[in-house]
N, C-alpha and C positions, 0 to 999 in steps of 0.2 A: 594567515597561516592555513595553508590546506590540511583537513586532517583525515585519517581513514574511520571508516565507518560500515561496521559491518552489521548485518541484522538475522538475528536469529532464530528464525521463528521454528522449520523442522529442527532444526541443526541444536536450539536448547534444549529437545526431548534426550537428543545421543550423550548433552553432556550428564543427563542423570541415569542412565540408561533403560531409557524408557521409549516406547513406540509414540509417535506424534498422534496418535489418536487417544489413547491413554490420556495423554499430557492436555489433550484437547478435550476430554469428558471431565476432566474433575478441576476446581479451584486449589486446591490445596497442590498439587500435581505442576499443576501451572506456575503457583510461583514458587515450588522448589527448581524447575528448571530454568525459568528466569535470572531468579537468581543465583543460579551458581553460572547463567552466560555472562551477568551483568558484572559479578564478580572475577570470574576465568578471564575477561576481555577488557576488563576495565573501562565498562561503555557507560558514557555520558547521556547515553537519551536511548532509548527503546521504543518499537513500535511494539504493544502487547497481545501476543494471540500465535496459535498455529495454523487455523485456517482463515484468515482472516479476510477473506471472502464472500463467508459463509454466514456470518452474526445474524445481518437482518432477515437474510431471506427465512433461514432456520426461524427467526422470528416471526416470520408471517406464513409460517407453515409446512416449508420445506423440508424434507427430510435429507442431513447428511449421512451417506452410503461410509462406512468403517471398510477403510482400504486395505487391503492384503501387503503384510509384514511392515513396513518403515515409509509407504506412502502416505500422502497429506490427503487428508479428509477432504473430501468432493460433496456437492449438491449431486442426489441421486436421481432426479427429473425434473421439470417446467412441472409446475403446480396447475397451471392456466394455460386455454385456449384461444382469449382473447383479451382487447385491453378492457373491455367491461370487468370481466372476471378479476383483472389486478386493481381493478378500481374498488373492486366492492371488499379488498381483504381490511384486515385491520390487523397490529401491532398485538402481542399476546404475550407480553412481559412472563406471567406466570406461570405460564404451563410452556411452551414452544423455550424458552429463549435462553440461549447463556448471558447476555448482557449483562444484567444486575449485576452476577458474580465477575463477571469481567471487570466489572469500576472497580467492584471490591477489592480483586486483586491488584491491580494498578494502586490503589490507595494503600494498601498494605506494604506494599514495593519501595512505595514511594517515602513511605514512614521508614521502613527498613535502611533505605539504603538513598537518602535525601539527596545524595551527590547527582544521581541518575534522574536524569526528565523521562514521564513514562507516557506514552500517548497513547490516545486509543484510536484503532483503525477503521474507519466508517469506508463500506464502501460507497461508489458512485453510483448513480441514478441509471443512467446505463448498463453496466456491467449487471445491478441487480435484477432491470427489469428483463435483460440474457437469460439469469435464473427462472424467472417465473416463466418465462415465457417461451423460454429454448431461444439462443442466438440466430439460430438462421432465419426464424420466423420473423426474429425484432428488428432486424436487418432489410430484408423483404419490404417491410412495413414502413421503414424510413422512408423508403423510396417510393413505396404505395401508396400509403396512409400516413402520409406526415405528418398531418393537424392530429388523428388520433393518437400518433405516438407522440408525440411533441406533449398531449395531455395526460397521460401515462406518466410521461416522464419530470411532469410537473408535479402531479400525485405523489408519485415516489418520492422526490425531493421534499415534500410536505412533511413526509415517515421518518428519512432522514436530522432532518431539524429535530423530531422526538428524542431519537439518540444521541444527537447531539448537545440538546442543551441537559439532555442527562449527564453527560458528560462533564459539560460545565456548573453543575451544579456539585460535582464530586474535584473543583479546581482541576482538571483534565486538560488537554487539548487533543485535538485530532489529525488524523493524515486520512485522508481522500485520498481510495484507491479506485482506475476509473482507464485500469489499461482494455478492456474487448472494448474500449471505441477508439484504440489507436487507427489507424492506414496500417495495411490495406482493407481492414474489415469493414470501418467506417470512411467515406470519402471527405475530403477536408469542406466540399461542398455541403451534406450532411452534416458535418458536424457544426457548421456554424449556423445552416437553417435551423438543425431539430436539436442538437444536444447544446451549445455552446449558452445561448439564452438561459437554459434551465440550471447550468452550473455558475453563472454569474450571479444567480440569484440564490444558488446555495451557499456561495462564498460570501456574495454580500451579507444575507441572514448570520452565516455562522459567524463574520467579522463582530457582528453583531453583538451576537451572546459572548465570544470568549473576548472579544478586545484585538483581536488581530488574525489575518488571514488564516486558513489551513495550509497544512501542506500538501501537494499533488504528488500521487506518484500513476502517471500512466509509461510503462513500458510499450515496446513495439516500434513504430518505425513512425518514430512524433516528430521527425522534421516538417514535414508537407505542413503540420498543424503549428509550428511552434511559435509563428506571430498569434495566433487564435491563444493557445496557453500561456502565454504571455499575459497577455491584454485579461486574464481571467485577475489578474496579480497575485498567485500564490506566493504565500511564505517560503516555499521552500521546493525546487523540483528535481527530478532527474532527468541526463542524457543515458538514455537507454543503447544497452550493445547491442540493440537490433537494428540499430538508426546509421546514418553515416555522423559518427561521431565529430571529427574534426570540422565538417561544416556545420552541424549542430552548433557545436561550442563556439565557431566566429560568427554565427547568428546572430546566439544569444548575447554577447559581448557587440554587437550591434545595436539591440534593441533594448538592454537593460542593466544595468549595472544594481540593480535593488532585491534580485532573486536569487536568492543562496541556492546555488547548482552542486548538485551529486554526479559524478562523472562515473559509468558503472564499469568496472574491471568482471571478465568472464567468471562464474558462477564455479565454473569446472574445475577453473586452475584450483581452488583451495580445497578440492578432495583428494590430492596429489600426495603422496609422502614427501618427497622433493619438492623446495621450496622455487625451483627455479623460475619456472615458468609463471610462478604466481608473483614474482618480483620482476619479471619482465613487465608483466601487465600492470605492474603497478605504474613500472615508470611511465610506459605509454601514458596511463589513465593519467597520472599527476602532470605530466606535461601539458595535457589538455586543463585539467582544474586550474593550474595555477595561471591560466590564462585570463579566470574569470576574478571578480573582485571579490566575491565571497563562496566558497568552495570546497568540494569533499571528495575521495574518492572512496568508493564500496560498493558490497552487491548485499545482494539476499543469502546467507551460507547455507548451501543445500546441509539437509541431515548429515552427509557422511564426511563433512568438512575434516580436516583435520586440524589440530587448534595449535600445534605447530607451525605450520604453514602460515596460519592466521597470525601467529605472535611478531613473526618474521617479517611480514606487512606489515603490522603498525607499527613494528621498531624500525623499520626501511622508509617511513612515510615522516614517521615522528624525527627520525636522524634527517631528514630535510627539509626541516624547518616551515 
């Protein structure tokens, strides 16, 4: 049965009405708007966090920039100049870091409201070392310096396993976030030279600690890659609406029948007062899902979603079956 699945990381601060930066400084803040999404939408699993991008690097020194009225909190520079420099940071649980309180909340959530799976969002090895490092340079680098960043990105991966088995040590599980090395940014050639090694070996490890894969979510245009992401065997991924959906989806029903696939409906439609248009996209979207053998459709709910709209999808999704 395909189900809708929506996620609400800005879009929980509007249902308490609160600015996502708010929501995003305090623990207590945090899961008063969780859960009044996980109750308002009746969701079975959450990914927990408003900038969820942000965790490690903040952790290893970064400072996030507080965005003007109802934006999501942004990394405000590269830390580093080079890959020496990223090498030599270290992890700063106590002073730098929301993590701790992020388990806490999860845990608390989780007690709260047992029926919801709460996971926590780690990002990728990639995407972080963008932070430290500013993406155009880490880019650059791929292609110039590939052995140094290829060990950069190994490092990082080493940081990552920290928070993760933190993670697993509070019964958690994770979702890998790891879209700035989709195509076009990253070339499918790159990505199996420098990054694809370093993520098989973060999956492996994390298989490791929790008992079974993570989940992937890279957005952007992952066809070119999607025997590469495949072959990493997540638990769970998406067809991103950047991508050519429909050959995405007879791809993957090519190469796997073992990968629970998210099929993403446009972002936009659900800020609409009229539900139409977001019930058009539904259908598209479900007609592609239920192609696959295990299946969802959803997006990410910008802040100004409307939860109307939303109710209407999942009673359009749930009425077929």
């Amino acid at each position: 049965m395909t189900h809708f699945e929506p996620f609400p990381y800005d879009h929980a601060a509007s249902l308490v009405s609160l600015r996502p930066w708010e929501v995003s400084r305090s623990p207590e803040l945090l899961f008063r708007a969780f859960k009044a999404a996980i109750e308002r939408y009746h969701l079975s699993h959450i990914v927990l966090g408003i900038d969820i991008y942000n965790l490690e690097a903040e952790t290893l020194g970064c400072v996030v920039a507080e965005p003007d009225g109802n934006g999501s909190p942004l990394i405000s520079q590269p830390i580093c100049s080079s890959h020496v420099e990223i090498q030599k940071l270290r992890l700063d649980f106590d002073r730098h870091s929301r993590f701790p309180w992020l388990l806490e909340t999860a845990q608390r959530l989780q007690q709260n409201l047992p029926g919801t799976a709460v996971k926590i969002p780690i990002i990728g090895p990639f995407t972080l070392a963008g932070h430290l490092l500013g993406l155009n340079d880490l880019l650059c680098d791929c292609l110039l310096r590939p052995a140094e960043t290829r060990a950069t990105l190994d490092y990082l991966a080493s940081l990552l396993l920290v928070f993760i088995r933190r993670a697993a040590e509070c019964n958690l599980e994770v979702t890998v976030f790891e879209s700035s090395a989709s195509p076009p940014m990253l070339s499918p050639g790159l990505f199996r030279s420098v990054l694809k090694p370093v993520l098989q070996y973060l999956f492996d490890e994390t298989e490791l600690v929790l008992g079974r894969r993570p989940a992937l979510i890279m957005g952007g245009n992952t066809l070119p890659i999607l025997q590469q992401i495949v072959e990493l065997r997540p638990s769970y991924m998406i067809c991103p609406i950047e991508t050519d959906q429909p050959a995405f989806v007879s791809r993957i029903v090519e190469l796997t029948g073992e990968i629970h696939l998210r099929v993403n409906m446009r972002p936009e439609v659900f800020t609409q007062d009229s539900a139409q248009d977001a019930l058009q996209d539904a259908r598209r979207a479900l007609q592609l899902a239920t192609l696959c053998a295990s299946s969802s459709i959803g997006t990410i709910l910008p802040f100004a979603s409307k939860p109307a709209t939303v109710d209407a999808v999942a009673d359009f999704t749930a009425s077929r079956g």
